[in-house]
N, C-alpha and C positions, 0 to 999 in steps of 0.2 A: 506677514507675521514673522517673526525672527523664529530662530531656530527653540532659542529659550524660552520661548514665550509658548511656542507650540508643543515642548516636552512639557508643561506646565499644567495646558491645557488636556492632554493626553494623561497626565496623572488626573486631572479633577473627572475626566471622563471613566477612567477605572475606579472611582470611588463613588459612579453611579448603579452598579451593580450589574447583574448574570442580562439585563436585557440590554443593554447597550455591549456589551463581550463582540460582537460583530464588528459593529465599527468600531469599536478601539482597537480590534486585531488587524481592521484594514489598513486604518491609518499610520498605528504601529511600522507596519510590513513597509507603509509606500514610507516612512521616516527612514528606517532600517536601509532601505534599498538607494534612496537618495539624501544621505547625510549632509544637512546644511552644515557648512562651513562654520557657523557661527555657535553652533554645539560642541559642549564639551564631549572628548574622545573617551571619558570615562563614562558618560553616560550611556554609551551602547550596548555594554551587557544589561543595565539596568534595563531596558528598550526590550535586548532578547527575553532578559526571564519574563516580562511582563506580557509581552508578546507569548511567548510559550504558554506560557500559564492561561492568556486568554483561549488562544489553538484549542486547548483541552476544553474548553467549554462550548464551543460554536458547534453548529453543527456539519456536516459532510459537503454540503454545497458551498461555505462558507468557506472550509479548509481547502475546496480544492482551487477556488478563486485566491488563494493566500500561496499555494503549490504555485499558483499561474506566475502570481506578484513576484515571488522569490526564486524563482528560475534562474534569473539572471546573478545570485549566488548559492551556486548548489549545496555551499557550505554550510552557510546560511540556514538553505529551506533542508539540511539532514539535521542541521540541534534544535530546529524551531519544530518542524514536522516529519520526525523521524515516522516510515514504515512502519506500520504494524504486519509480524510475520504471520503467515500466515498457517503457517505447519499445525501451532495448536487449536486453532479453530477447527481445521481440519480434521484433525487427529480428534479431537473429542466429539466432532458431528459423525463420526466413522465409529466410534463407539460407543456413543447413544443411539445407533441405529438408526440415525438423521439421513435425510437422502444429501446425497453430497454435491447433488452436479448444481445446485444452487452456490453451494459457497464455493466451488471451484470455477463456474461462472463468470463470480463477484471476483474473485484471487485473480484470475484471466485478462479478464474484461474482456469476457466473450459469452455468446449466446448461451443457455441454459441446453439449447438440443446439443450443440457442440461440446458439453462438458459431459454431456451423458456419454454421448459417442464417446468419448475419452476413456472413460471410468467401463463401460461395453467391452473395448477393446481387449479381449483375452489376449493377445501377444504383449499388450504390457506397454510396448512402442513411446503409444499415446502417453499414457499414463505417468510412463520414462521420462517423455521430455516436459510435460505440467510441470511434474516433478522437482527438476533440473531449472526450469525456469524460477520455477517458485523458492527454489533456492532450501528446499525440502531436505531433510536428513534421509541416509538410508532408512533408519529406525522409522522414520513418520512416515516416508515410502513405503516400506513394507504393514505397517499399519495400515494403509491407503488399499492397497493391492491385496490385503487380504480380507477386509472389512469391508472395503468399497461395494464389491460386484460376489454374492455370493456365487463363488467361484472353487474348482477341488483346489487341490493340495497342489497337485503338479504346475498349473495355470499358476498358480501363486509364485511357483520355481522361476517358471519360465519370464514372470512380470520382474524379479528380481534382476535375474541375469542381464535382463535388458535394462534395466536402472541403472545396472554399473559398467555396461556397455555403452549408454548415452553421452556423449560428451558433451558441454555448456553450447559448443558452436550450433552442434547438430542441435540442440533443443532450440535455440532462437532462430532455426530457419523452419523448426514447427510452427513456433508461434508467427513467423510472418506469414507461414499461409492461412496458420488458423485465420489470422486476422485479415488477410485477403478474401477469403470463403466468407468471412460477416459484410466487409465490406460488399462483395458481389449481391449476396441476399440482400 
């Protein structure tokens, strides 16, 4: 099938509605990723917003097979499926009195006992380099560290001071053990 023929057919598949949104973001993604020759270069942002627009309707398992697909341009998969950060999620499950080792878990992608341990941690350490990975502000840090783990006043000091003592390097050699300790279990 030419190139024109299959942006054609991908438009009449977007004008089936929210239950087809899967496969037209797949298809989309594998068009995007391997541009026939025979398509016009204009039509590729038309491809992205459509593409985009579908991402927002699919669901988690969907998007993260569409992550897999657009790997190979990372450009690509940050305007089609940008991150969602994770700082306010947190920060508002920490002040609705939410238990938090779930959604820092999910943030992780690591065990549910391992995020407690985290949040446990009165030296902060832990919690420091989450943090720092998560790419967390002081502000939502110290939200975290004071909300998290009811905890005194002083503990909260001392979770700070290690928040701004953590450096990005030191945080990503947390998270590789953390992620070696899930792998081992």
């Amino acid at each position: 099938m030419s190139g024109t023929q299959r942006l054609i057919n991908l438009l009449e598949l977007a004008n089936q509605g929210p239950a087809m949104r899967a496969a037209l973001a797949e298809e989309v993604a594998e068009l995007l990723t391997d541009w026939p020759a025979d398509c016009p270069l204009e039509m590729r942002s038309t491809c992205e917003a459509l593409l985009a627009r579908a991402a927002r309707e699919v669901d988690d398992d969907t998007r993260a097979r569409l992550r897999i697909r657009l790997y190979a341009d990372p450009a690509l998969s940050a305007r089609i499926l940008p991150r969602e950060a994770p700082g306010p999620a947190l920060v508002a499950a920490a002040r609705q009195g939410d238990a938090l080792a779930p959604h820092l878990a999910k943030a992780l992608g690591i065990p549910e006992s391992r995020a407690g341990e985290i949040l446990a941690d009165e030296s902060g350490h832990d919690l420091a380099a989450a943090a720092k990975i998560l790419g967390l502000s002081r502000a939502a840090f110290s939200t975290l560290a004071l909300l998290g783990a009811g905890i005194n006043l002083g503990a909260c000091y001392a979770r700070l001071d290690a928040f701004d003592a953590m450096s990005a390097v030191e945080a990503s050699r947390e998270l590789r053990r953390w992620n070696g300790e899930k792998h081992a279990a």
